[in-house]
C-alpha positions, 0 to 999 in steps of 0.5 A: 511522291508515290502512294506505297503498299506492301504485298507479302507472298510469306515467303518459307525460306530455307532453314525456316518454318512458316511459323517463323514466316507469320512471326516475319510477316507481323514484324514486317506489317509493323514496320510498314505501317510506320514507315506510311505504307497504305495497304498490306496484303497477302495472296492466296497461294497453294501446294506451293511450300515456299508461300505460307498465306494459303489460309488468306483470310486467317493470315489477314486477321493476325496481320489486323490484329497486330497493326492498328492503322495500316489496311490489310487485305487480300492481293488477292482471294481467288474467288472461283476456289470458294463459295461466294457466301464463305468469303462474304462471311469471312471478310464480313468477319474480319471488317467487324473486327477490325472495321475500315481496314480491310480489303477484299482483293479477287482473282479469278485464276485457281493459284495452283496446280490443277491437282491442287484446284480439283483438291479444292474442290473446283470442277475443272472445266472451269476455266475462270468465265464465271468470275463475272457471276461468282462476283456479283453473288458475293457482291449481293451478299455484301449489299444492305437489307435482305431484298429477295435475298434467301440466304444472307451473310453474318457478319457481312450483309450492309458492310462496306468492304472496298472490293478490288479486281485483281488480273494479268490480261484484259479480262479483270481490267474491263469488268473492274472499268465496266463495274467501276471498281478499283484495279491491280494488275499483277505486273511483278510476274506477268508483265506483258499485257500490263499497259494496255490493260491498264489503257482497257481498263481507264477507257472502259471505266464508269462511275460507280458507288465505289469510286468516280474515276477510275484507280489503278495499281500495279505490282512491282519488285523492289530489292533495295539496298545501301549498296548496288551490289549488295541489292543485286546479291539479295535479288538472287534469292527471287531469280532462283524462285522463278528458275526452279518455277520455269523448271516445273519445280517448287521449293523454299525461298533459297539464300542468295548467290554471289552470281548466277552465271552458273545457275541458268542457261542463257535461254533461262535468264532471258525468261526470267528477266522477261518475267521480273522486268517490272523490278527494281533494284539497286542502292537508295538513288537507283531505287528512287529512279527505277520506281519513279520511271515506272510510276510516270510510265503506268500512271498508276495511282498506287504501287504495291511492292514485293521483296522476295528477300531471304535474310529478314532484316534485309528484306526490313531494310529493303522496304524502309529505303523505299518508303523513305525515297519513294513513299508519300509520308 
């Protein structure tokens, strides 16, 4: 069986507010955690109104505080928005409130516009390259004892708060190999380099404090349902979101469609389907396949799954079939 996490995008839907989003976030966390899911994290996202986890560490407290045993964490923080020092801080927080249940997941892209990066106060000639840098101050935060340090994080300094690298090409995959941290590559949206990052990654890998051999995962999408149809219905919601993406546009997550034959053109589908070609979707036999192929072909160590599903209970259905067909409970 295969180790199972949840990564949550707190999708608006229509007709909904992010209130209602937390409310559904919490519920699904819960069930999660019963169901033997390892991890929960949420992602930073911004200027973005179909995702409400844009205050990431805020959300990663109440998920925390309503759960008692699943880890939660961030898929990811992107660390080039942020001041090292505020995140050791934040994340050191979080660690001594709910201590050996977080994790601190980091990305070195802007998870927006470049409006939006310039908002967050990102110089916009920065283009990621001093991700390496920005890291190692955070890093340093987190480690024991002032030593030279001049300025030092409370809560944070001398907590073990495992760090993972987050990415979609070879950059993340070689620091996170070179530094001996754990890796996730975004797979449920960037699909293409996903293989030979994860090679990159394993080849480049040295022993670290954290981990002595090298720990991979990768995102998926799954859509599971009792039925294959009704599975294929509820993925129309998700291939809606990345349509009205591909066009520039941005919106809550939309119900699903009986088809979408009159949605997009041929050109569209085929990008979409391109960019979603690491999802699964289908009744509880099609799932346990789908996923076990994937599995077998990445060798990925975990898997963490998104269901961009628009009705609640079926996104709740959806990852109790995969937990009970895929999970390692």
């Amino acid at each position: 069986m295969t180790i199972l996490s949840v990564l949550d995008l707190a999708p608006v839907v229509q007709g909904g507010t992010p209130a209602d989003t937390f409310r559904n976030t919490l519920d699904l966390a819960r069930h999660a955690e019963r169901w033997g899911y390892r991890r929960y994290w949420l992602a930073e996202h911004h200027n973005m109104p179909g995702i409400a986890s844009s205050a990431t560490s805020v959300v990663i407290g109440y998920v925390a505080a309503g759960t008692s045993t699943i880890r939660v964490g961030s898929g990811g923080i992107m660390l080039p928005n942020h001041a090292p020092l505020v995140i050791a801080e934040q994340f050191g927080t979080l660690e001594s409130m709910y201590p050996g249940r977080i994790d601190l997941g980091l990305g070195r892209a802007p998870g927006s516009d470049q409006a939006t990066a310039h908002a967050l106060r990102r110089g916009l000639h920065q283009g990621g390259e001093d991700f390496p840098q920005l890291l190692a101050e955070l890093r340093e935060y987190f480690a024991p004892g002032p030593g030279a340090k001049r300025v030092r994080a409370h809560p944070g300094e001398g907590l073990d708060i495992p760090i993972w690298l987050l990415g979609s090409s070879g950059f993340s995959a070689r620091l996170a190999g070179e530094l001996g941290l754990p890796f996730a590559f975004a797979s449920h949206f960037a699909p293409d380099y996903l293989l030979p990052a994860l090679e990159l990654y394993r080849s480049s890998f040295r022993p670290s404090e954290a981990l002595d051999k090298p720990y991979a995962m990768v995102g998926l999408n799954v859509v599971a349902a009792d039925k294959n149809e009704e599975a294929e219905r509820l993925a129309t919601s998700h291939q809606l979101s990345f349509l009205n993406i591909i066009r520039g546009r941005t919106g809550l997550l939309a119900p699903p469609v009986d088809s979408m034959d009159s949605h997009w053109s041929e050109h569209e589908k085929a990008i979409v389907k391109n960019t979603l070609q690491y999802s699964v979707t289908g009744d509880p036999d099609t799932v346990r396949e789908g996923v076990a192929r994937i599995a077998e072909m990445t060798k990925a160590d975990e898997l963490i799954v998104t269901g961009q599903i628009y009705d609640h209970a079926a996104r709740l259905r959806s990852f109790e079939i995969l937990a009970n067909v895929c999970g390692d409970r």
